[in-house]
DSSP file (Angstrom, degrees, kcal/mol; ACC not computed):
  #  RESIDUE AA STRUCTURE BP1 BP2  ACC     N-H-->O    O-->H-N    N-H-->O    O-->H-N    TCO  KAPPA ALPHA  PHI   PSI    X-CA   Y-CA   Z-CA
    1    1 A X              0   0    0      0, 0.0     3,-0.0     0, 0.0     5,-0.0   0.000 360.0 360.0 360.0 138.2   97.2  -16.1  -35.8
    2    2 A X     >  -     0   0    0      1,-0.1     4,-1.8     4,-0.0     5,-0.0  -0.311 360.0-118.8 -73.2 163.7  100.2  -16.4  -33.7
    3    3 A X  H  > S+     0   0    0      2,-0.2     4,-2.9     1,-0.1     5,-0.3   0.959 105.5  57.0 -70.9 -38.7  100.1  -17.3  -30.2
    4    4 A X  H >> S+     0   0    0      1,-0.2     4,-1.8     2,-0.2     3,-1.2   0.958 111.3  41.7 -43.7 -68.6  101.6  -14.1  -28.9
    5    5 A X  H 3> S+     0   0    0      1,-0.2     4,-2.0     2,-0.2    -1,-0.2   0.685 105.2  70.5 -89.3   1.1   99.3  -12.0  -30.3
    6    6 A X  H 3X S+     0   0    0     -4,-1.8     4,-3.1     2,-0.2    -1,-0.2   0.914 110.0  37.6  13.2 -85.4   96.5  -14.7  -29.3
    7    7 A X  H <X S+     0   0    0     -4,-2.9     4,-1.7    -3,-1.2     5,-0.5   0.919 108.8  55.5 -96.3 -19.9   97.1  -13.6  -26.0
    8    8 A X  H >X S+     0   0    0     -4,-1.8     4,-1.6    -5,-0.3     3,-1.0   0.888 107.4  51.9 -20.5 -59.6   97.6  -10.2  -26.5
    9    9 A X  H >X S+     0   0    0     -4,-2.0     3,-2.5     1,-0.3     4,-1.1   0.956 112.9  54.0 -72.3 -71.7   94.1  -10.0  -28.2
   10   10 A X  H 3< S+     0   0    0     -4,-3.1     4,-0.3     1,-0.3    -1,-0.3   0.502 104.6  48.1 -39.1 -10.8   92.8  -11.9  -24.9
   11   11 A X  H <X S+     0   0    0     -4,-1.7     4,-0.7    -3,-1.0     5,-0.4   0.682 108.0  52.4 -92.5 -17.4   94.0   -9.8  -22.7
   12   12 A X  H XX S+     0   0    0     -3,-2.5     4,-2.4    -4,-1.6     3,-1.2   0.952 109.9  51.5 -56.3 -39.7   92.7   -6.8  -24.5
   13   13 A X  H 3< S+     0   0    0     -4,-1.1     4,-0.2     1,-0.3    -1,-0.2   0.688 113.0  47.7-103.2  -6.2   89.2   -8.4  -24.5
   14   14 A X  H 34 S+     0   0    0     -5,-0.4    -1,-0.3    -4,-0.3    20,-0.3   0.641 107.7  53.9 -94.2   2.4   89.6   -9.1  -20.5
   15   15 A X  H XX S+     0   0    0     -3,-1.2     4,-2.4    -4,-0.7     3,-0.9   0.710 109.6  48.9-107.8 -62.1   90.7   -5.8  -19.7
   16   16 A X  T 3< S+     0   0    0     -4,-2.4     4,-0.3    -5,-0.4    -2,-0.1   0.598 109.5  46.4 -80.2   1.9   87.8   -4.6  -21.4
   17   17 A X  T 3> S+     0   0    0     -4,-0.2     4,-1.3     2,-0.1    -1,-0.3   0.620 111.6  55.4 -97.9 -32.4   85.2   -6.9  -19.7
   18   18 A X  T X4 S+     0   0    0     -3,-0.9     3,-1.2     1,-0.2    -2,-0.2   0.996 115.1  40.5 -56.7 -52.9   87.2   -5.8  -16.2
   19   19 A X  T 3< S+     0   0    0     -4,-2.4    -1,-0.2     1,-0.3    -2,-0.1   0.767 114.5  52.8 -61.9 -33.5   86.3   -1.9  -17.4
   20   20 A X  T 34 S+     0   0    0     -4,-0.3     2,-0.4    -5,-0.2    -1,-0.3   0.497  97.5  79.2-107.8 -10.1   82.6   -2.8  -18.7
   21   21 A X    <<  -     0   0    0     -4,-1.3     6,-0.0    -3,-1.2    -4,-0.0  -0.850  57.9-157.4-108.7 142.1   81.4   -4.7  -15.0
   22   22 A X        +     0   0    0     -2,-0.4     2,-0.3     4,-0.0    -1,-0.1   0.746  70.0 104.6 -82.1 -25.1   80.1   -2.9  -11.7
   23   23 A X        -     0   0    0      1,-0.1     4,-0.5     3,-0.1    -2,-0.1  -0.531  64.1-155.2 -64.3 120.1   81.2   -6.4   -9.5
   24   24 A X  S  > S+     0   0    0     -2,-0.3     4,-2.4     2,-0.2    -1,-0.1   0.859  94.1  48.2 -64.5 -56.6   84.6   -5.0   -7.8
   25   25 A X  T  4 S+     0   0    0      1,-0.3     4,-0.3     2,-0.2    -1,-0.1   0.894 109.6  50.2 -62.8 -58.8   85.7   -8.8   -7.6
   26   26 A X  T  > S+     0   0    0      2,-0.3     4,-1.8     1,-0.3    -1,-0.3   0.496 111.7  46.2  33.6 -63.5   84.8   -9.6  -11.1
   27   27 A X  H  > S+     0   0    0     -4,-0.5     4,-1.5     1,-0.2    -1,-0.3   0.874 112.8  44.9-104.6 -26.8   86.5   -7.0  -12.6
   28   28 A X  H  < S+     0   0    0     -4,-2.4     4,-0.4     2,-0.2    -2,-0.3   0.638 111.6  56.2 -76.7  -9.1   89.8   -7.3  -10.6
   29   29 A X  H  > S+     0   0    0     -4,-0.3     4,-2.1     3,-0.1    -2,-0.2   0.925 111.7  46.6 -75.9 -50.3   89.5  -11.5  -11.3
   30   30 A X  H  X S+     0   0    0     -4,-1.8     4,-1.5     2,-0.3    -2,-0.2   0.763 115.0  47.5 -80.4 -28.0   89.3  -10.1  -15.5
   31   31 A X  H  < S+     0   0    0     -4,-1.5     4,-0.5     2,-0.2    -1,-0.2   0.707 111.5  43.3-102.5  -1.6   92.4   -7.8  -14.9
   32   32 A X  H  > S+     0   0    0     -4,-0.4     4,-0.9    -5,-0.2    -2,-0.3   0.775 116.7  55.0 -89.4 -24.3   94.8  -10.4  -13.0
   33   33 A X  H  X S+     0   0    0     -4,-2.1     4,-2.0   -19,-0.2     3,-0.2   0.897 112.9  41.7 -80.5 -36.4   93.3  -12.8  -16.2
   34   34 A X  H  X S+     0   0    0     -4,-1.5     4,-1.0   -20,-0.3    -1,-0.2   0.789 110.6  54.1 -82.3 -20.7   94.6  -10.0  -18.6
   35   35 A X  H  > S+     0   0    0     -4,-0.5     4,-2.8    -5,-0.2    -1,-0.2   0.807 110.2  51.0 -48.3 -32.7   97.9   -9.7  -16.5
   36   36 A X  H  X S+     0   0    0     -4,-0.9     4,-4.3     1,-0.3    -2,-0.2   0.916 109.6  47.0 -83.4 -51.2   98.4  -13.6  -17.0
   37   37 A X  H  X S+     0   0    0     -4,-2.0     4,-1.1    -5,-0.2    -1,-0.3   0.760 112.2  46.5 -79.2 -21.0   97.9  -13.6  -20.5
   38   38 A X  H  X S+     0   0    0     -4,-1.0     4,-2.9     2,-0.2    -2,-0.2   0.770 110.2  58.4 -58.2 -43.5  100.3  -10.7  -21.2
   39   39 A X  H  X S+     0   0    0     -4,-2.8     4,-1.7     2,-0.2    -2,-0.2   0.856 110.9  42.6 -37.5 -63.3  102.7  -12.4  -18.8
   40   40 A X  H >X S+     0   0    0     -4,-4.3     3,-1.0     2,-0.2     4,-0.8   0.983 109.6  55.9 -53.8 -58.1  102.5  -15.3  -21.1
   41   41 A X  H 3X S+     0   0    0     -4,-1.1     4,-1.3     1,-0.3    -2,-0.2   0.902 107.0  51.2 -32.6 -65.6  102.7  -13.3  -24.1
   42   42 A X  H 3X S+     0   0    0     -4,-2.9     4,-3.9     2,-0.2    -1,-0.3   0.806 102.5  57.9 -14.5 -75.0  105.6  -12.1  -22.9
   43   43 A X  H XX S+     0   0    0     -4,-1.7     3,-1.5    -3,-1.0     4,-0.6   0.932 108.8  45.3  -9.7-103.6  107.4  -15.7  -22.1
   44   44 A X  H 3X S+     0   0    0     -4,-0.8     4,-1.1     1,-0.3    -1,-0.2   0.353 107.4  64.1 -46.7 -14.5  107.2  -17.0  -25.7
   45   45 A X  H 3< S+     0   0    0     -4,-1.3     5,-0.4    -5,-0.3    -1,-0.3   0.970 111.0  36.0 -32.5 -88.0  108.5  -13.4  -26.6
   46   46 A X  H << S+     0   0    0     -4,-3.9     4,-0.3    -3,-1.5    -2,-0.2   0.602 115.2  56.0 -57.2  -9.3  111.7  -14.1  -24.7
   47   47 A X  H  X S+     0   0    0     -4,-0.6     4,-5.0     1,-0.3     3,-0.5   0.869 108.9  45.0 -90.6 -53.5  111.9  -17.5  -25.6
   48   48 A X  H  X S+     0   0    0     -4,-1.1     4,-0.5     1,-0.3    -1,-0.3   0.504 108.2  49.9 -49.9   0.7  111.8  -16.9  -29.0
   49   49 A X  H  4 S+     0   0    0     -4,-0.2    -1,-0.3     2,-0.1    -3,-0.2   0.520 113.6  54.9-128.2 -26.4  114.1  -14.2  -29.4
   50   50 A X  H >> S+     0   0    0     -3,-0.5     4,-1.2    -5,-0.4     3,-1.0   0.875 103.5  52.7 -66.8 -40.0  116.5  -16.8  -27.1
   51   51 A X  H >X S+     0   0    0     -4,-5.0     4,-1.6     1,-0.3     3,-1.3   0.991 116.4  41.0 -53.0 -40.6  116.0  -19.7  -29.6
   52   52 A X  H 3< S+     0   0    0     -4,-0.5    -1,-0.3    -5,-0.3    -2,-0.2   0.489 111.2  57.2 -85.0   5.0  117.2  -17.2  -32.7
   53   53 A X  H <4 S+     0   0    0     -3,-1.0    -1,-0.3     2,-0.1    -2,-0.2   0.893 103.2  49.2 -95.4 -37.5  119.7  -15.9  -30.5
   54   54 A X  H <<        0   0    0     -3,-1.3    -2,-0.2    -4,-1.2    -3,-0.1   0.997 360.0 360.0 -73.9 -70.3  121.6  -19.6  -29.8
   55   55 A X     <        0   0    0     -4,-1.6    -1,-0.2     0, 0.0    -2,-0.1   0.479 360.0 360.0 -51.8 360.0  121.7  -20.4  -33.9
């Protein structure tokens, strides 16, 4: 599996632990963790589409 969609699938499956607990804290700790990993996702997006862009 690539690592983009990696974290993509983790952040799905931490967004859906945020949705599935009654702890307030808990579940905003699991939706900044699915923020993070999207973030990343993200990244290696733009880096990649910069490497192919230079050759």
């Amino acid at each position: 599996m690539k690592p983009t969609k990696s974290l993509r699938k983790q952040a799905g499956k931490a967004e859906a632990a945020a949705h599935r607990t009654e702890d307030t804290e808990h579940a905003e700790r699991m939706h900044n963790l699915a923020e993070a990993f999207r973030a990343q996702a993200e990244a290696l997006k733009a880096e990649k589409k910069k490497g192919k862009v230079r050759k």
